[in-house]
N, C-alpha and C positions, 0 to 999 in steps of 0.2 A: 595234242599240241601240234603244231605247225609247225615245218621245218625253218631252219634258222633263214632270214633270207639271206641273199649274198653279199649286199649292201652294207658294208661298215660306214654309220655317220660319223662325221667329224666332232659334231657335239649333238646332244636332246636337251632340251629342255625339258622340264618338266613342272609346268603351271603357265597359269594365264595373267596372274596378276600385275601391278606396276614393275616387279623384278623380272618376272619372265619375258612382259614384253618388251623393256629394256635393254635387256642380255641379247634377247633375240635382234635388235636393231644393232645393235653394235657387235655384235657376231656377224650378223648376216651382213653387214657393209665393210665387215674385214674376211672376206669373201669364206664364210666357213661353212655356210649355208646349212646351217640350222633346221633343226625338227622340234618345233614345238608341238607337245603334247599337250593341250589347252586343258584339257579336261572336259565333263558335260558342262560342267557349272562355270564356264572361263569368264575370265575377267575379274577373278577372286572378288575379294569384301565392298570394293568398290560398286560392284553391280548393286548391292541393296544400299546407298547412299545417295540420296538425293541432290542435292546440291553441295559441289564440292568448291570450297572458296579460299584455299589455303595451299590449292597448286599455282606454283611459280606460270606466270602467262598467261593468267584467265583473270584479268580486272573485273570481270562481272560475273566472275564464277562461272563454273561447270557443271553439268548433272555427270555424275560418278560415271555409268553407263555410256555417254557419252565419251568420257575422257578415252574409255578402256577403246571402243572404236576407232577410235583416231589413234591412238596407240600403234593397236595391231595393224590395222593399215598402211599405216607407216613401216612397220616389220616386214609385212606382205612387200609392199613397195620393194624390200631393197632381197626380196627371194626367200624369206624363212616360210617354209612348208608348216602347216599346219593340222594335226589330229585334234578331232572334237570331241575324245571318247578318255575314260581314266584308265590311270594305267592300272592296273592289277598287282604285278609283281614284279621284283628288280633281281638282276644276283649281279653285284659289282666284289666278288671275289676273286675273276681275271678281270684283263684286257682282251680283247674289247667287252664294254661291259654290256649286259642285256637287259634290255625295257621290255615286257609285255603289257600289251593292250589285250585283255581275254585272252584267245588264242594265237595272236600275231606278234611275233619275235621282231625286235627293233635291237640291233647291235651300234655301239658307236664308241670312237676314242677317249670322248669326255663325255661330263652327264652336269648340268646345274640344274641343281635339285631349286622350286621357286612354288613350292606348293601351297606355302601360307599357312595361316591359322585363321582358327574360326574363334567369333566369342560366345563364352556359354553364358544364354539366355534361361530365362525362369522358367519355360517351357508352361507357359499360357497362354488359353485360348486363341485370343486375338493380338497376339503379341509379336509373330515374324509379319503380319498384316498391317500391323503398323510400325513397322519400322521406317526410318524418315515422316513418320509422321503424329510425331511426338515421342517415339521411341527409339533410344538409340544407344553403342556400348562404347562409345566415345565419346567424351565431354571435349577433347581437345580438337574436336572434329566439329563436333553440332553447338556447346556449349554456346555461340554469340548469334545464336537462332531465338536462346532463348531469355530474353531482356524483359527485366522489369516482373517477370511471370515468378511463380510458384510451381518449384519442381521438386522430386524425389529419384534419388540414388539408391541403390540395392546393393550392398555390400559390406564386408566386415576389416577389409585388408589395406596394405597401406596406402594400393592405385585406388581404394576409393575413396580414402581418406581426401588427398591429392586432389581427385577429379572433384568431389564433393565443395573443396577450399577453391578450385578454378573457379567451379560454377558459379562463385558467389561473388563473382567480376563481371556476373551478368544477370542471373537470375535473381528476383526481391527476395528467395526466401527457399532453402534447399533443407530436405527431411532426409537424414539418411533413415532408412529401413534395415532393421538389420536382426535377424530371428534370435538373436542368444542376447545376454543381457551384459556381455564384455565383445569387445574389439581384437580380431587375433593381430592387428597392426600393431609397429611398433608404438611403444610409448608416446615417442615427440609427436607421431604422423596423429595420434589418436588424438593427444592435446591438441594440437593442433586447430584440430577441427571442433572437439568441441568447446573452444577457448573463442572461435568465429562467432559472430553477435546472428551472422544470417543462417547458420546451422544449427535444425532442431533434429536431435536422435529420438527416435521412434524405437526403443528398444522391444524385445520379445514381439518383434512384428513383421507380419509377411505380407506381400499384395497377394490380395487372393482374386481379383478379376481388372482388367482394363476396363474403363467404361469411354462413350464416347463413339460416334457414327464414323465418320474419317477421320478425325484425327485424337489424342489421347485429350478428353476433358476430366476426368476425373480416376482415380483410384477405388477400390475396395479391399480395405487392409484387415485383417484379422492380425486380434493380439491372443497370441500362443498361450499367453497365464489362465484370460480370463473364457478366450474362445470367443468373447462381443467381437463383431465387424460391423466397421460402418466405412462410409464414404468420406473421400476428401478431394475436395477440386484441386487441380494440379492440372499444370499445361505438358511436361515433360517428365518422362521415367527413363531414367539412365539404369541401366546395367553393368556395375563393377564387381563381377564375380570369377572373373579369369578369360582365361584364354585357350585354349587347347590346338597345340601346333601341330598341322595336319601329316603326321609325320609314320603312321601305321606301317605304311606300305615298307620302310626304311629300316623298323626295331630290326637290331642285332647286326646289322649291318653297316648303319653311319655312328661313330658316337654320339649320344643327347643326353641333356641333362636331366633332372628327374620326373622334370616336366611334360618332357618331348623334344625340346626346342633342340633342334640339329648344334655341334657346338665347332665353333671355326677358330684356326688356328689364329694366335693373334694379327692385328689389323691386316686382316686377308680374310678371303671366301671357301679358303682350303678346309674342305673336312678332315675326317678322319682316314678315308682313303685317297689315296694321289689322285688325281684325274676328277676327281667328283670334289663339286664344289657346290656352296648352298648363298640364297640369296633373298634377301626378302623378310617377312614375315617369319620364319620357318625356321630364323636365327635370330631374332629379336624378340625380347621379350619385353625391351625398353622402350624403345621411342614407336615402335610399328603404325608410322605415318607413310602416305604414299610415295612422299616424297623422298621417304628416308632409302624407303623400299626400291624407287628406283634407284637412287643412287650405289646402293649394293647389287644391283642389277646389271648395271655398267660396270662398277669393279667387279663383278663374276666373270663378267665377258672379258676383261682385258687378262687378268688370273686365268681363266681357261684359252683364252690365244696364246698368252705366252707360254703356256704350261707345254700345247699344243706342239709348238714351235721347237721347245727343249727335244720333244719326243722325236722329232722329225721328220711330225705329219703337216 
């Protein structure tokens, strides 16, 4: 390990996503001048979304990727430093607390934790290869992409109940796929959906390949009873099978709920340790829109200035 440096920051960031580079603009223009830790993979979930059309100020929509650029740029602009590597390990047991990156010590007064979550996908062949392009783990994100068409959902729970009932505000005709022959959703969310005239359940069935050159033209579903697979044309496969908040580096450390999900004092960003606050993805397990994301983003930032302030830094 490397010696500690001398350097105590005022605040780190920690992630790239709409929260991180949020906090980092309004940190770093309330002059605290910020360390964002981006990560490799910066720009969280947003970088694998294609067109994004439900951000405030884009009438003709954004490519996701796009947004995350002018974001951070914008953060740059007003002096937040940035690391393009993950962090490793944290120990927020004193003050000042400690960030490492591999072997290099990052000490600082405060820490917004903005790490995100990832969605868990079916883990098939050509399935992270097309994502945006017919493939996607947000209906409330891509769902009015897909009008008029024949799609399939993948889930048993009540978000995909939910997402499955959006999509049929847009799509002619939505299958949920779903390997057991009961719904772990609740009751009403189950009724729900299958009481919809546009929802047909595919019970005891899994997609067993994507078919289709660029973009998703077809399924190949195996039914689990019988073991027959065949094909079914479909423009769009949603994934509603969870979430998993990217939250590892943190166990035992921040309080989480059973999920992962970091858990914040009420309407506040404050975790479970003073100075460390969470933002983003990372404490939502409910609306986790980008937009929402920023907006917890900027309350981290103003929560960790004034916290700042208290302390007398």
């Amino acid at each position: 390990m490397s010696q500690p440096s001398q350097k105590i920051e005022n605040v780190i960031i920690i992630g790239s996503g709409p929260a991180g580079l949020t906090s980092a603009i309004y940190t770093s223009r309330a002059n605290l001048s910020p360390l964002c830790i981006e990560g490799e993979e910066a720009g969280g979930q947003l970088m694998t979304t294609t067109d994004v059309e439900n951000f405030p100020g884009f009438p003709k929509g954004v490519m996701g990727p796009e947004l995350m650029q002018i974001t951070r740029e914008q953060a740059s602009r007003f002096g937040t430093r940035f690391i393009t590597k993950n962090v490793s390990k944290v120990d927020f047991s004193s003050r000042p607390f400690k960030v490492w990156v591999g072997d290099d010590l990052y000490q600082s007064h405060s820490i917004i934790v903005s790490t995100g979550a990832s969605a868990k996908y079916l883990g098939l062949e050509r399935e992270t290869e097309l994502i945006g392009r017919g493939v996607s783990a947000c209906a409330t994100c891509d769902g009015a992409f897909f009008k008029d068409v024949e799609v399939a959902i993948v889930g048993g729970g009540d978000s995909a109940m939910e997402e499955a009932n959006f999509l049929t505000r847009f799509a002619s005709k939505v299958y949920i796929v779903h390997r057991r022959e009961s719904f772990r959703a609740s009751k009403i969310m189950a009724d729900r959906a299958m009481n919809n005239p546009k929802i047909e359940v595919l019970w005891n069935t899994v997609v067993d390949e994507i078919l289709g050159e660029n973009q998703v033209e077809a399924l190949r579903l195996k039914n689990l009873q019988s073991g027959e697979t065949y094909e079914k044309k479909l423009e769009g496969l949603f994934v509603a099978i969870g979430h998993k908040p990217n939250t590892d580096v943190f166990k035992g450390l921040l309080e989480m709920d059973d999920v992962g999900y970091l858990i914040t004092k009420d309407k506040s960003t404050y975790t479970s340790v003073e100075g460390v606050f969470a933002a983003g993805d990372v404490a939502d397990s409910v609306y986790r829109q980008a937009v929402t994301a920023a907006g917890t983003g900027c309350m981290a930032a103003i929560d960790c200035e004034r916290w700042l302030e208290s302390q007398g830094h």
